[in-house]
Residue frames as qw, qx, qy, qz and C-alpha x, y, z in Angstrom:
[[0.609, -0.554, -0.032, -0.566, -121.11, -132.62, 41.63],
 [0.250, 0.440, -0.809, 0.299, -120.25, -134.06, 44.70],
 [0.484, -0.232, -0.835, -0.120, -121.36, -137.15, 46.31],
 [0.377, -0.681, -0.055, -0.626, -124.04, -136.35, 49.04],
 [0.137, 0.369, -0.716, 0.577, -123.01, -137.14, 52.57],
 [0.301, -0.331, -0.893, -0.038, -124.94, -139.59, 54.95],
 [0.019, 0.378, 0.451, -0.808, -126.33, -136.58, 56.81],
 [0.257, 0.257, -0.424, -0.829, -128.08, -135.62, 53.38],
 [0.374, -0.024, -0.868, -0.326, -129.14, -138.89, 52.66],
 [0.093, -0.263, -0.734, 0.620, -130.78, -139.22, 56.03],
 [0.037, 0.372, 0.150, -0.915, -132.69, -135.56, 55.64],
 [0.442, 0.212, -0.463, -0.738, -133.97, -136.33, 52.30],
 [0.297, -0.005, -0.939, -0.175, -134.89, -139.82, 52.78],
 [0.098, -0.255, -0.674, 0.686, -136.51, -138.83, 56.14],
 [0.295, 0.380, 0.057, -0.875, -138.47, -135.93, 54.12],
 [0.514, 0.072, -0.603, -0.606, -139.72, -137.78, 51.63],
 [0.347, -0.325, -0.879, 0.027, -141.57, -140.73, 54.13],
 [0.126, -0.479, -0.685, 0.534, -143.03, -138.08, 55.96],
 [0.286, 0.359, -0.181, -0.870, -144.22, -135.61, 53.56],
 [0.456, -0.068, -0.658, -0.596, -145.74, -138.27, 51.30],
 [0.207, -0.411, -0.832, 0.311, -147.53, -139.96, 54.68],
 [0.026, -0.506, -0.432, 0.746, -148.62, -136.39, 55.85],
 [0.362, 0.200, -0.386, -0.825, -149.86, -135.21, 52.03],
 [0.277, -0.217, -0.912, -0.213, -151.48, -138.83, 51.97],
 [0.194, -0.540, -0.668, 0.474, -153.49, -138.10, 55.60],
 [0.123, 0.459, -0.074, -0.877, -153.88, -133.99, 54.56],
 [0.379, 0.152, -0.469, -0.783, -155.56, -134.56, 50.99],
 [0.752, 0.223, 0.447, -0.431, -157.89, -137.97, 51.46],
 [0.430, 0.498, -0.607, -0.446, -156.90, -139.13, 47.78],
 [0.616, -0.230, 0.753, 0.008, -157.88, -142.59, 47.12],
 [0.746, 0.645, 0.116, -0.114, -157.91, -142.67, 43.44],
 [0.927, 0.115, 0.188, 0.304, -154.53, -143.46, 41.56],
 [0.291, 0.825, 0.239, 0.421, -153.78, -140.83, 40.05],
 [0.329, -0.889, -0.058, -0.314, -154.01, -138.63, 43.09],
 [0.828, -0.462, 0.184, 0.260, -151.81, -141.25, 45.43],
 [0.786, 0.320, 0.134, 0.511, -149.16, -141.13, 42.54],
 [0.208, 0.769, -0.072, 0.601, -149.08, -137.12, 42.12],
 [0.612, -0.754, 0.206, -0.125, -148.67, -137.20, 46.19],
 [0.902, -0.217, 0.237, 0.288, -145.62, -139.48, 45.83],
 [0.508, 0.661, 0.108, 0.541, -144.19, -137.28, 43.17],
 [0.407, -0.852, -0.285, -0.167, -144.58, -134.61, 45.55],
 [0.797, -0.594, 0.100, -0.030, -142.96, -136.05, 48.27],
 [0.810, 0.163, 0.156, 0.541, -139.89, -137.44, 46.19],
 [0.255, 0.752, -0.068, 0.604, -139.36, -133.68, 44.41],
 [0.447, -0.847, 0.244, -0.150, -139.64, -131.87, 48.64],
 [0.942, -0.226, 0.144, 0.200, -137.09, -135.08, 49.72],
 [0.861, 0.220, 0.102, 0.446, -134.88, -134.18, 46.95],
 [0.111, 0.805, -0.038, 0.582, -134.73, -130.43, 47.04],
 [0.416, -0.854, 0.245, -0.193, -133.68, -130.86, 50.80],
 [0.909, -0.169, 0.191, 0.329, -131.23, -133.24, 50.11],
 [0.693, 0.446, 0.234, 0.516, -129.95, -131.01, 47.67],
 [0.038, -0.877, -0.032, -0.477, -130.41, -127.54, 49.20],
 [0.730, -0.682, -0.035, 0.043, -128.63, -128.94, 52.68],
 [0.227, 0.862, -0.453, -0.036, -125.19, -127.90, 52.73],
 [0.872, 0.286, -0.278, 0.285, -122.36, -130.69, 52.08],
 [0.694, -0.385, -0.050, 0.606, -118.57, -130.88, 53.93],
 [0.013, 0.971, -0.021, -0.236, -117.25, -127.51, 54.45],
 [0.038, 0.758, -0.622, -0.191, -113.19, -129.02, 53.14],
 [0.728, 0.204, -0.654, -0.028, -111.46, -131.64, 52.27],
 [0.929, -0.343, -0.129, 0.046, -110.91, -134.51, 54.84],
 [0.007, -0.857, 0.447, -0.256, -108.09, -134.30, 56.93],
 [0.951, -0.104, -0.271, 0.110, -105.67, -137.20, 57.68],
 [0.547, -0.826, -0.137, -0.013, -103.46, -137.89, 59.93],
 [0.646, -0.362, 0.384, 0.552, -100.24, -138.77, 58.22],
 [0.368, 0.687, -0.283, -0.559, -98.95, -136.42, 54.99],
 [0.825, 0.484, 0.151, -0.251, -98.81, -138.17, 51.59],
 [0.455, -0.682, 0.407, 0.403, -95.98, -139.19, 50.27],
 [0.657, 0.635, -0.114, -0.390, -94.92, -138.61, 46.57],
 [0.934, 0.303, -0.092, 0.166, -92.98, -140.84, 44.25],
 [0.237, 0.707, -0.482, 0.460, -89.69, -138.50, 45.07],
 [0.583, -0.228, -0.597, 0.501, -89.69, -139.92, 49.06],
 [0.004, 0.006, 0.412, -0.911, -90.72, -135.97, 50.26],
 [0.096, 0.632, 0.723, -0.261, -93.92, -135.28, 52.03],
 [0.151, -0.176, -0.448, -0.863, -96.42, -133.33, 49.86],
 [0.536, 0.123, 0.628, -0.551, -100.19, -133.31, 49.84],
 [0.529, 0.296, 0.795, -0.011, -102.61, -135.44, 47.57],
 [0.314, 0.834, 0.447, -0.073, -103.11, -133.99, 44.44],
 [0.216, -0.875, 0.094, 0.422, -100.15, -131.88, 44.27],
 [0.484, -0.271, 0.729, 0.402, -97.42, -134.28, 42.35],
 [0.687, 0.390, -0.154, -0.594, -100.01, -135.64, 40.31],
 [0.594, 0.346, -0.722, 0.080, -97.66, -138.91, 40.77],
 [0.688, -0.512, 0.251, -0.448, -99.05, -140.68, 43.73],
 [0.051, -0.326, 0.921, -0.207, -96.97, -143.46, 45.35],
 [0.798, -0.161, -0.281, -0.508, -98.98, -146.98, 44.89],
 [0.403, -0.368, 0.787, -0.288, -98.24, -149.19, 47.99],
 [0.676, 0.158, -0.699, -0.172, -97.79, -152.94, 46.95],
 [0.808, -0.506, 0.296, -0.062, -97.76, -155.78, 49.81],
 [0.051, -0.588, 0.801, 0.098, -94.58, -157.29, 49.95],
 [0.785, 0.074, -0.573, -0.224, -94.81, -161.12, 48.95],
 [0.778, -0.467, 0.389, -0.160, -94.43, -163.68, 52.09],
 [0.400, 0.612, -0.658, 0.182, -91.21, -165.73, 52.23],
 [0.718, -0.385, 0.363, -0.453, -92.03, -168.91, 53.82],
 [0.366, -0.298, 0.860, 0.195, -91.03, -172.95, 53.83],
 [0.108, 0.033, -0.914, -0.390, -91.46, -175.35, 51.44],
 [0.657, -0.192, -0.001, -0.729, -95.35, -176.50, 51.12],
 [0.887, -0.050, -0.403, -0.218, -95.88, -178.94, 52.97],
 [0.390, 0.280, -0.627, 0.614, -93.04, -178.93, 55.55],
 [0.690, -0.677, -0.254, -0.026, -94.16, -179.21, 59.64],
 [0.186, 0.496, -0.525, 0.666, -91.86, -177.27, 61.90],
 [0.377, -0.446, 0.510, -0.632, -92.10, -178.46, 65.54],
 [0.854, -0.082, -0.053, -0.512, -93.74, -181.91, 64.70]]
């Protein structure tokens, strides 16, 4: 399953504070019980539209191709041998040295 997208999160998160406010104001419930099974409610609607909203239509698109261990351009996923960029190490003076002082 794939991770839900902040437009999802939004929709559902959104549905679920206003359904459980508007089931709270709509039924009158002030017994425990009652508040609880309204919050249930609210969570289950929240999730089912978080879940029923459709998701990214493709993969993401970048701007620069991938480049496999061989040195030729490929896409991600293809090789199965992705190139891991290292930083180079810094090459500097002596610690403690002052240049200019």
């Amino acid at each position: 399953m794939q991770r839900p997208n902040a437009a999802q999160l939004t929709y559902g998160s959104a549905t679920v504070v206003l359904a459980t406010v508007a089931l709270l104001l709509l039924s009158g419930t002030t017994t425990l019980p009652g508040i609880a099974a309204v919050c249930a409610a609210g969570l289950l609607l929240g999730v089912l539209v978080a879940v029923t909203m459709p998701g990214r239509a493709g993969p993401v698109k970048t701007s620069a191709p991938v480049r496999s261990a061989s040195g030729t351009a490929g896409t991600s996923g293809t090789s199965g041998n992705e190139e891991i960029r290292v930083p180079a190490a810094r090459v500097g003076g002596s610690t403690g040295t002052r240049i200019g002082s």
